[in-house]
C-alpha positions in Angstrom: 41.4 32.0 2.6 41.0 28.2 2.4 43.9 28.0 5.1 42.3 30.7 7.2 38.7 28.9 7.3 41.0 25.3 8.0 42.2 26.6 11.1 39.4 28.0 12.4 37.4 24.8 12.1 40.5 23.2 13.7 40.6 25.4 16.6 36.8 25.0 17.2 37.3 21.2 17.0 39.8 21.5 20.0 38.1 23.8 22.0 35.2 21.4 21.8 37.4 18.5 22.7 38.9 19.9 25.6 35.2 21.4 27.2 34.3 17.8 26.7 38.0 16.3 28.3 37.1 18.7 31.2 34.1 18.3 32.2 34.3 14.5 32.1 37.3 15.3 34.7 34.7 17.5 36.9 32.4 14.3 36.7 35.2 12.2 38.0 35.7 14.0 40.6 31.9 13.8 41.6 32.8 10.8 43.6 35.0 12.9 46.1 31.8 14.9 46.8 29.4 17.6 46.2 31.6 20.0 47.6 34.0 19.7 44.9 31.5 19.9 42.4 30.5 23.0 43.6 33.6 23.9 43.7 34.4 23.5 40.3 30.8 25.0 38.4 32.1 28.2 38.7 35.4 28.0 37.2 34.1 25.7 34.5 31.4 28.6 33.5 34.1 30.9 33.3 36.1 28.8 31.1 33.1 27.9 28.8 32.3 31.6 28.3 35.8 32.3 27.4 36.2 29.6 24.8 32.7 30.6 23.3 34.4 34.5 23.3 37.4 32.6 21.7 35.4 30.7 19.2 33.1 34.1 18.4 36.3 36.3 17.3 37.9 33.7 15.6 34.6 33.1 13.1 34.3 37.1 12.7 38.2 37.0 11.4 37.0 34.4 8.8 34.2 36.3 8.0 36.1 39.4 7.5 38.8 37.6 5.5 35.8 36.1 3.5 34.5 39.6 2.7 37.7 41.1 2.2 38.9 38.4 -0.8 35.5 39.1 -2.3 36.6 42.9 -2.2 39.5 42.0 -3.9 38.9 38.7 -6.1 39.5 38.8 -9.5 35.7 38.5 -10.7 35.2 41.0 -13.7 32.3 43.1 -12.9 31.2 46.6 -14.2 30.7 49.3 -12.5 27.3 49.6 -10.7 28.0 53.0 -8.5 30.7 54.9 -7.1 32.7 55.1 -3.7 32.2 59.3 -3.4 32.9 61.7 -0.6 30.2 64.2 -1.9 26.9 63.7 -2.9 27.1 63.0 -6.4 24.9 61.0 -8.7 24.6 60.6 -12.1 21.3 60.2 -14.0 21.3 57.7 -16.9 18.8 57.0 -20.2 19.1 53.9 -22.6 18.0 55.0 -26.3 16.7 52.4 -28.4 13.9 51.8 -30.5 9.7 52.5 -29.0 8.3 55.7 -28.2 10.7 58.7 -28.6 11.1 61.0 -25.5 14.0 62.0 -25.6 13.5 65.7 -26.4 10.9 66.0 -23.9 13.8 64.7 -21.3 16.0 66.5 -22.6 13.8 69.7 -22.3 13.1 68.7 -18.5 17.2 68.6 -18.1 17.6 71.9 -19.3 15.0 73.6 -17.0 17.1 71.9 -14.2 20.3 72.5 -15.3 21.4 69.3 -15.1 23.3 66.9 -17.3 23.2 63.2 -18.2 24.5 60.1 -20.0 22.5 58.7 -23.2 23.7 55.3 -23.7 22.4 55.3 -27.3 22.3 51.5 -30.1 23.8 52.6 -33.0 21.0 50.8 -34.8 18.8 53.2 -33.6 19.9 56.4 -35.4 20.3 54.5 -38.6 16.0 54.3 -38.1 15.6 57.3 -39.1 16.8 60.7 -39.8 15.5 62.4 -37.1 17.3 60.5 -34.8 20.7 61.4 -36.1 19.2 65.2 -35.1 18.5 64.2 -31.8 22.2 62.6 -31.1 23.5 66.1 -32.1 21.4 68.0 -30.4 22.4 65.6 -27.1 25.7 66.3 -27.6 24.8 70.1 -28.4 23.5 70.5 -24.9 26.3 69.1 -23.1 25.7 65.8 -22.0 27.5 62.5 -22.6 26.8 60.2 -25.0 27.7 56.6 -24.2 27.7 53.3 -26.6 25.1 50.7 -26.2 26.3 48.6 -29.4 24.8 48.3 -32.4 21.4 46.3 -32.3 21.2 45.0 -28.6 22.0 41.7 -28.9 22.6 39.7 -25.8 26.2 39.5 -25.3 26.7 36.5 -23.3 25.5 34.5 -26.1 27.6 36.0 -28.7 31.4 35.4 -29.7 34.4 37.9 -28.7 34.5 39.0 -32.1 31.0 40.0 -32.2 30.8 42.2 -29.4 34.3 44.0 -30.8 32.1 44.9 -33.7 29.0 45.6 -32.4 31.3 48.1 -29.9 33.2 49.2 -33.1 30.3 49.6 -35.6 28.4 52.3 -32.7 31.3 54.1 -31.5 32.1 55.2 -34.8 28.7 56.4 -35.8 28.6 58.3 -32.5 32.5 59.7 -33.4 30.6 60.8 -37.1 28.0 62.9 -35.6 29.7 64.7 -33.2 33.3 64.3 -33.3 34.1 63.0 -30.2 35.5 59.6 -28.6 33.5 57.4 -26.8 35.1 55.8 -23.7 31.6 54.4 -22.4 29.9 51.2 -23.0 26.6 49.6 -21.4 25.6 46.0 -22.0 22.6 45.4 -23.8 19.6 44.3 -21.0 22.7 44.8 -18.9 23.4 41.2 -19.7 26.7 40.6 -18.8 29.8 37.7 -17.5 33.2 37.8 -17.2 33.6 37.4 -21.0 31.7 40.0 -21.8 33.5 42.6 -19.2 37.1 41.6 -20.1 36.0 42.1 -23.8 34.4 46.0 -23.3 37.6 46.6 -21.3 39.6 45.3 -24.0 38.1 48.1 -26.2 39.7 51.1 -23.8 35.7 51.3 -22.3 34.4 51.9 -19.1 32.1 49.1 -18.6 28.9 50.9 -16.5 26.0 49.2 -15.2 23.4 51.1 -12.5 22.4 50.6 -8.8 19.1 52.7 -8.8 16.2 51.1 -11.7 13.5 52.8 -12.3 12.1 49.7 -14.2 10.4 52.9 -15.9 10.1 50.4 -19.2 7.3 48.0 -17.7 5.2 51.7 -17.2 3.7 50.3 -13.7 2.8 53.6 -12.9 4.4 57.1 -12.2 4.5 56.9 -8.6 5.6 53.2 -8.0 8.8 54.5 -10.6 9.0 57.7 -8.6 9.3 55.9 -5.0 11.8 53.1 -6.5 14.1 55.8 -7.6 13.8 58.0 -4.8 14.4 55.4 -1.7 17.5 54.0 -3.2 19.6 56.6 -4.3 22.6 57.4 -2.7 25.8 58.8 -2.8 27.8 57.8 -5.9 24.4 55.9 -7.5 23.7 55.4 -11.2 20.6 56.2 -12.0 19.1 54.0 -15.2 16.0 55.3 -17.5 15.0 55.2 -20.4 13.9 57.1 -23.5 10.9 54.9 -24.3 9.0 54.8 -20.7 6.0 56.1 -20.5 6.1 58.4 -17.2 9.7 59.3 -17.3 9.2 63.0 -19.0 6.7 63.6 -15.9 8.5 62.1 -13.2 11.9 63.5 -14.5 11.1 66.8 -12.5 9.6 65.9 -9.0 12.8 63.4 -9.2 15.3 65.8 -9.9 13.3 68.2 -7.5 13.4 65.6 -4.6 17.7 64.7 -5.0 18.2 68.7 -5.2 16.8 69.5 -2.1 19.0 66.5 -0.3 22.0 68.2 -1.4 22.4 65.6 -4.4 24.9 67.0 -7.1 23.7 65.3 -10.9 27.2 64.8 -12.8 27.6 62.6 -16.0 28.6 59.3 -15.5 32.5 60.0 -17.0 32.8 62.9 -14.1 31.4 60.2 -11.6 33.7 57.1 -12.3 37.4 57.2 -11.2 39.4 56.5 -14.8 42.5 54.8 -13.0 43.9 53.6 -9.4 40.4 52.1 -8.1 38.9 48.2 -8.1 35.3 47.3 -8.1 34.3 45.4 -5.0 31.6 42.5 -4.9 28.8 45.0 -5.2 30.0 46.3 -8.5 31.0 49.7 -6.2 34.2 51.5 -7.8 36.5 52.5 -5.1 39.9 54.2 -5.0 43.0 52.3 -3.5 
Protein backbone atom coordinates (compact mmCIF):
# COMPACT_ATOMS: atom_id res chain seq x y z
CA UNK A 1 0.00 0.00 0.00
CA UNK A 2 2.92 2.25 0.97
CA UNK A 3 4.49 1.41 -2.56
CA UNK A 4 1.13 2.07 -4.20
CA UNK A 5 0.63 5.66 -2.59
CA UNK A 6 4.73 6.23 -3.52
CA UNK A 7 4.04 5.94 -7.00
CA UNK A 8 1.23 7.82 -7.32
CA UNK A 9 2.77 10.84 -5.63
CA UNK A 10 5.66 10.09 -8.13
CA UNK A 11 3.58 10.14 -11.10
CA UNK A 12 1.78 13.37 -10.02
CA UNK A 13 5.24 14.98 -9.49
CA UNK A 14 6.00 14.28 -13.18
CA UNK A 15 3.03 15.11 -14.71
CA UNK A 16 3.41 18.42 -12.96
CA UNK A 17 6.93 18.82 -14.18
CA UNK A 18 6.33 18.18 -17.64
CA UNK A 19 2.89 20.77 -17.78
CA UNK A 20 5.36 23.14 -16.40
CA UNK A 21 8.47 21.90 -19.05
CA UNK A 22 5.70 22.58 -21.71
CA UNK A 23 4.31 25.35 -21.30
CA UNK A 24 7.58 27.28 -20.69
CA UNK A 25 8.28 25.75 -24.41
CA UNK A 26 4.86 27.36 -25.69
CA UNK A 27 6.21 30.63 -24.05
CA UNK A 28 9.35 30.29 -25.97
CA UNK A 29 7.90 30.13 -28.86
CA UNK A 30 5.83 33.39 -28.18
CA UNK A 31 8.66 35.18 -29.78
CA UNK A 32 7.86 33.53 -33.27
CA UNK A 33 4.42 35.09 -32.92
CA UNK A 34 0.89 35.16 -31.82
CA UNK A 35 -0.07 32.86 -34.40
CA UNK A 36 1.79 30.17 -32.88
CA UNK A 37 0.54 30.75 -29.65
CA UNK A 38 -2.72 30.39 -30.86
CA UNK A 39 -1.78 27.64 -32.38
CA UNK A 40 -0.61 25.79 -29.54
CA UNK A 41 -3.74 26.83 -26.66
CA UNK A 42 -5.66 24.29 -27.95
CA UNK A 43 -3.47 21.34 -27.92
CA UNK A 44 -2.11 22.40 -24.62
CA UNK A 45 -5.81 22.36 -23.05
CA UNK A 46 -6.23 19.10 -24.34
CA UNK A 47 -3.22 17.83 -22.86
CA UNK A 48 -3.81 19.49 -19.39
CA UNK A 49 -7.35 17.84 -19.25
CA UNK A 50 -5.83 14.54 -20.03
CA UNK A 51 -3.15 14.60 -17.38
CA UNK A 52 -5.77 15.92 -14.72
CA UNK A 53 -8.01 12.67 -16.01
CA UNK A 54 -4.63 10.83 -15.53
CA UNK A 55 -3.90 12.22 -12.22
CA UNK A 56 -7.93 11.74 -11.08
CA UNK A 57 -7.82 7.67 -11.74
CA UNK A 58 -4.65 7.20 -10.42
CA UNK A 59 -5.74 8.82 -6.83
CA UNK A 60 -9.15 6.73 -6.98
CA UNK A 61 -6.85 3.44 -7.35
CA UNK A 62 -5.01 4.57 -4.12
CA UNK A 63 -8.10 5.24 -2.60
CA UNK A 64 -9.60 2.01 -3.38
CA UNK A 65 -6.32 0.10 -2.38
CA UNK A 66 -6.54 2.30 0.87
CA UNK A 67 -10.09 1.05 1.52
CA UNK A 68 -9.47 -2.35 0.44
CA UNK A 69 -6.33 -3.08 3.13
CA UNK A 70 -8.63 -1.60 5.76
CA UNK A 71 -11.19 -4.41 4.53
CA UNK A 72 -8.66 -6.75 5.00
CA UNK A 73 -5.99 -5.50 7.76
CA UNK A 74 -5.41 -7.47 10.54
CA UNK A 75 -7.17 -5.03 13.32
CA UNK A 76 -9.16 -7.26 15.72
CA UNK A 77 -12.60 -5.98 15.92
CA UNK A 78 -16.03 -7.59 16.93
CA UNK A 79 -18.70 -7.99 15.14
CA UNK A 80 -20.99 -4.85 14.88
CA UNK A 81 -23.65 -6.29 12.13
CA UNK A 82 -23.84 -8.70 9.43
CA UNK A 83 -23.28 -8.82 5.49
CA UNK A 84 -27.05 -10.53 4.79
CA UNK A 85 -28.92 -11.13 1.55
CA UNK A 86 -32.33 -11.10 3.45
CA UNK A 87 -33.64 -8.82 5.74
CA UNK A 88 -32.66 -10.13 8.93
CA UNK A 89 -31.99 -8.42 12.22
CA UNK A 90 -31.39 -9.42 15.48
CA UNK A 91 -32.72 -7.68 18.62
CA UNK A 92 -30.39 -7.53 21.57
CA UNK A 93 -30.81 -6.82 25.73
CA UNK A 94 -27.90 -6.31 28.22
CA UNK A 95 -29.04 -7.73 31.81
CA UNK A 96 -27.39 -6.29 34.64
CA UNK A 97 -28.14 -4.80 37.86
CA UNK A 98 -31.23 -1.57 38.07
CA UNK A 99 -34.73 -1.87 37.37
CA UNK A 100 -35.89 -5.38 36.26
CA UNK A 101 -37.90 -5.56 32.95
CA UNK A 102 -37.09 -8.25 31.72
CA UNK A 103 -40.37 -10.23 32.03
CA UNK A 104 -42.24 -7.43 30.85
CA UNK A 105 -39.82 -7.72 27.49
CA UNK A 106 -39.98 -10.81 27.46
CA UNK A 107 -43.91 -10.80 27.56
CA UNK A 108 -43.82 -8.16 24.64
CA UNK A 109 -41.52 -10.88 22.59
CA UNK A 110 -43.89 -13.54 22.99
CA UNK A 111 -46.99 -11.52 21.69
CA UNK A 112 -44.76 -10.97 18.64
CA UNK A 113 -43.32 -14.10 18.21
CA UNK A 114 -40.06 -13.10 18.04
CA UNK A 115 -36.85 -14.09 19.68
CA UNK A 116 -33.71 -12.40 21.15
CA UNK A 117 -30.30 -12.50 22.69
CA UNK A 118 -29.91 -11.65 26.58
CA UNK A 119 -26.40 -10.90 27.09
CA UNK A 120 -26.73 -11.49 30.84
CA UNK A 121 -23.36 -10.56 34.08
CA UNK A 122 -23.13 -13.47 35.84
CA UNK A 123 -23.00 -11.34 38.89
CA UNK A 124 -26.35 -10.42 38.32
CA UNK A 125 -28.14 -13.74 38.96
CA UNK A 126 -26.11 -14.38 42.01
CA UNK A 127 -28.28 -11.00 43.37
CA UNK A 128 -30.94 -12.71 43.90
CA UNK A 129 -32.99 -15.68 43.48
CA UNK A 130 -35.39 -14.53 41.33
CA UNK A 131 -33.07 -13.76 38.86
CA UNK A 132 -31.84 -17.32 38.54
CA UNK A 133 -35.83 -17.85 37.59
CA UNK A 134 -35.76 -15.38 35.09
CA UNK A 135 -32.49 -16.87 33.20
CA UNK A 136 -34.57 -20.21 33.01
CA UNK A 137 -37.52 -18.91 32.00
CA UNK A 138 -35.26 -17.00 28.99
CA UNK A 139 -33.99 -19.97 28.04
CA UNK A 140 -37.55 -21.69 28.51
CA UNK A 141 -38.94 -19.42 25.78
CA UNK A 142 -36.47 -19.94 23.28
CA UNK A 143 -34.12 -17.27 23.09
CA UNK A 144 -30.31 -17.08 23.45
CA UNK A 145 -28.59 -16.35 26.17
CA UNK A 146 -25.18 -14.78 25.74
CA UNK A 147 -22.18 -13.97 28.38
CA UNK A 148 -21.53 -10.55 29.52
CA UNK A 149 -18.79 -11.62 32.28
CA UNK A 150 -19.04 -11.72 35.62
CA UNK A 151 -19.34 -8.11 37.23
CA UNK A 152 -18.73 -5.71 34.24
CA UNK A 153 -15.55 -4.63 34.72
CA UNK A 154 -13.80 -2.67 31.99
CA UNK A 155 -11.72 -4.89 30.08
CA UNK A 156 -9.15 -2.83 28.60
CA UNK A 157 -7.92 -2.10 31.92
CA UNK A 158 -7.73 -5.48 33.16
CA UNK A 159 -5.10 -8.38 32.60
CA UNK A 160 -5.52 -11.45 30.04
CA UNK A 161 -6.09 -13.59 32.94
CA UNK A 162 -8.82 -11.58 34.22
CA UNK A 163 -11.05 -11.46 31.42
CA UNK A 164 -10.47 -15.60 30.97
CA UNK A 165 -12.12 -15.70 34.38
CA UNK A 166 -14.51 -13.30 34.37
CA UNK A 167 -15.63 -15.20 30.73
CA UNK A 168 -15.16 -18.55 32.64
CA UNK A 169 -16.80 -17.79 35.98
CA UNK A 170 -20.36 -16.62 33.76
CA UNK A 171 -20.37 -19.11 31.25
CA UNK A 172 -20.46 -21.71 33.66
CA UNK A 173 -23.26 -20.28 35.76
CA UNK A 174 -25.25 -19.84 32.58
CA UNK A 175 -24.17 -23.89 31.51
CA UNK A 176 -25.77 -24.65 35.46
CA UNK A 177 -29.06 -23.21 34.76
CA UNK A 178 -29.83 -24.36 31.65
CA UNK A 179 -27.53 -26.76 30.33
CA UNK A 180 -26.31 -25.38 27.49
CA UNK A 181 -22.89 -23.84 25.99
CA UNK A 182 -22.38 -20.52 25.56
CA UNK A 183 -20.50 -19.41 22.38
CA UNK A 184 -21.40 -15.58 22.90
CA UNK A 185 -19.63 -12.87 24.63
CA UNK A 186 -20.29 -9.02 24.78
CA UNK A 187 -17.78 -6.51 26.30
CA UNK A 188 -18.75 -4.80 29.24
CA UNK A 189 -19.83 -0.86 28.14
CA UNK A 190 -18.73 -2.45 24.90
CA UNK A 191 -15.24 -1.36 25.96
CA UNK A 192 -13.05 -3.08 23.90
CA UNK A 193 -9.07 -3.21 21.96
CA UNK A 194 -7.28 -5.66 20.25
CA UNK A 195 -6.40 -7.33 23.51
CA UNK A 196 -9.48 -7.73 24.64
CA UNK A 197 -10.90 -9.30 21.13
CA UNK A 198 -7.95 -11.74 20.64
CA UNK A 199 -8.62 -12.79 24.34
CA UNK A 200 -12.78 -13.54 23.84
CA UNK A 201 -11.75 -15.29 20.75
CA UNK A 202 -9.30 -17.22 22.52
CA UNK A 203 -12.18 -18.62 24.63
CA UNK A 204 -13.99 -20.32 21.33
CA UNK A 205 -16.62 -16.90 21.58
CA UNK A 206 -18.14 -14.86 19.14
CA UNK A 207 -17.16 -11.48 20.10
CA UNK A 208 -20.55 -9.27 19.25
CA UNK A 209 -20.87 -5.66 19.54
CA UNK A 210 -24.23 -3.63 17.83
CA UNK A 211 -24.73 -1.06 15.07
CA UNK A 212 -28.26 0.22 16.05
CA UNK A 213 -28.29 1.96 20.11
CA UNK A 214 -31.11 2.71 21.49
CA UNK A 215 -29.09 4.65 24.26
CA UNK A 216 -32.57 3.39 25.98
CA UNK A 217 -30.23 3.55 29.48
CA UNK A 218 -29.96 7.49 29.62
CA UNK A 219 -34.26 7.22 29.47
CA UNK A 220 -34.25 10.59 27.17
CA UNK A 221 -37.61 9.79 26.20
CA UNK A 222 -39.71 7.06 24.37
CA UNK A 223 -39.79 8.67 21.17
CA UNK A 224 -36.23 10.13 20.79
CA UNK A 225 -35.27 5.92 21.60
CA UNK A 226 -37.94 4.94 19.22
CA UNK A 227 -36.70 7.20 16.16
CA UNK A 228 -32.85 6.30 16.87
CA UNK A 229 -33.69 2.68 16.48
CA UNK A 230 -35.96 2.90 13.79
CA UNK A 231 -33.81 5.18 11.14
CA UNK A 232 -30.80 3.10 11.43
CA UNK A 233 -31.70 -0.36 11.10
CA UNK A 234 -30.86 -2.27 8.32
CA UNK A 235 -30.19 -5.37 6.87
CA UNK A 236 -27.95 -7.62 9.05
CA UNK A 237 -28.09 -4.77 12.17
CA UNK A 238 -27.77 -5.59 15.88
CA UNK A 239 -30.04 -4.13 17.76
CA UNK A 240 -28.68 -3.18 21.56
CA UNK A 241 -31.23 -2.65 24.68
CA UNK A 242 -31.36 -3.12 27.74
CA UNK A 243 -33.23 -4.68 30.68
CA UNK A 244 -33.01 -1.59 32.95
CA UNK A 245 -34.38 1.31 30.47
CA UNK A 246 -37.15 2.86 31.33
CA UNK A 247 -39.33 3.00 27.97
CA UNK A 248 -38.07 -0.13 26.47
CA UNK A 249 -41.19 -2.47 27.64
CA UNK A 250 -43.39 0.33 25.69
CA UNK A 251 -41.44 0.97 22.79
CA UNK A 252 -40.58 -2.73 22.37
CA UNK A 253 -43.95 -3.12 20.36
CA UNK A 254 -44.42 -0.07 17.95
CA UNK A 255 -40.52 -1.10 17.23
CA UNK A 256 -41.10 -4.60 16.46
CA UNK A 257 -44.42 -3.35 14.72
CA UNK A 258 -42.51 -0.82 12.53
CA UNK A 259 -39.40 -3.61 11.31
CA UNK A 260 -42.34 -6.21 10.56
CA UNK A 261 -44.10 -4.28 8.25
CA UNK A 262 -40.57 -3.47 6.25
CA UNK A 263 -40.24 -7.05 5.75
CA UNK A 264 -37.57 -7.17 8.65
CA UNK A 265 -37.05 -10.94 9.78
CA UNK A 266 -35.96 -10.76 13.98
CA UNK A 267 -33.40 -13.90 14.33
CA UNK A 268 -31.08 -14.37 17.46
CA UNK A 269 -27.81 -13.08 17.14
CA UNK A 270 -26.12 -16.98 16.73
CA UNK A 271 -28.66 -17.49 13.55
CA UNK A 272 -27.39 -13.97 12.31
CA UNK A 273 -23.50 -14.27 12.53
CA UNK A 274 -21.69 -16.57 10.01
CA UNK A 275 -19.65 -19.14 12.47
CA UNK A 276 -16.71 -19.74 9.93
CA UNK A 277 -15.30 -18.55 6.28
CA UNK A 278 -16.13 -14.62 6.80
CA UNK A 279 -13.71 -11.47 8.03
CA UNK A 280 -14.94 -8.32 9.69
CA UNK A 281 -14.25 -5.25 7.61
CA UNK A 282 -13.32 -1.76 9.10
CA UNK A 283 -16.86 -1.16 10.13
CA UNK A 284 -16.98 -4.13 12.32
CA UNK A 285 -19.48 -5.75 9.32
CA UNK A 286 -19.06 -9.72 9.18
CA UNK A 287 -18.85 -10.76 5.60
CA UNK A 288 -18.43 -14.02 3.86
CA UNK A 289 -15.32 -14.68 1.61
Amino acid sequence: MVIDKTYGYIIIILFHKSIIIYMESILEKEERGLKVIKQHNFVSKIFICLILIFVTIVLSVIKDNRSKEAMTSNQKLPIYSVDCKDNNIALTFDISWGLNNTMSILEVLDKYNVKATFFIVGAWIDSDEENVNIVKEIDRRGHEIGNHSNMHPDFTKVSKEKIIKEIEITDAKIRKITNKECKLFRCPSGAYNENVIETVESTDHYCIQWDVDSIDWKSQGADLEYNRVIKNVKPGSILLFHNDAKYTPSNLPRIIENLKSRDYEFVKVSDLIYKDNYYIDNDGKQIPR
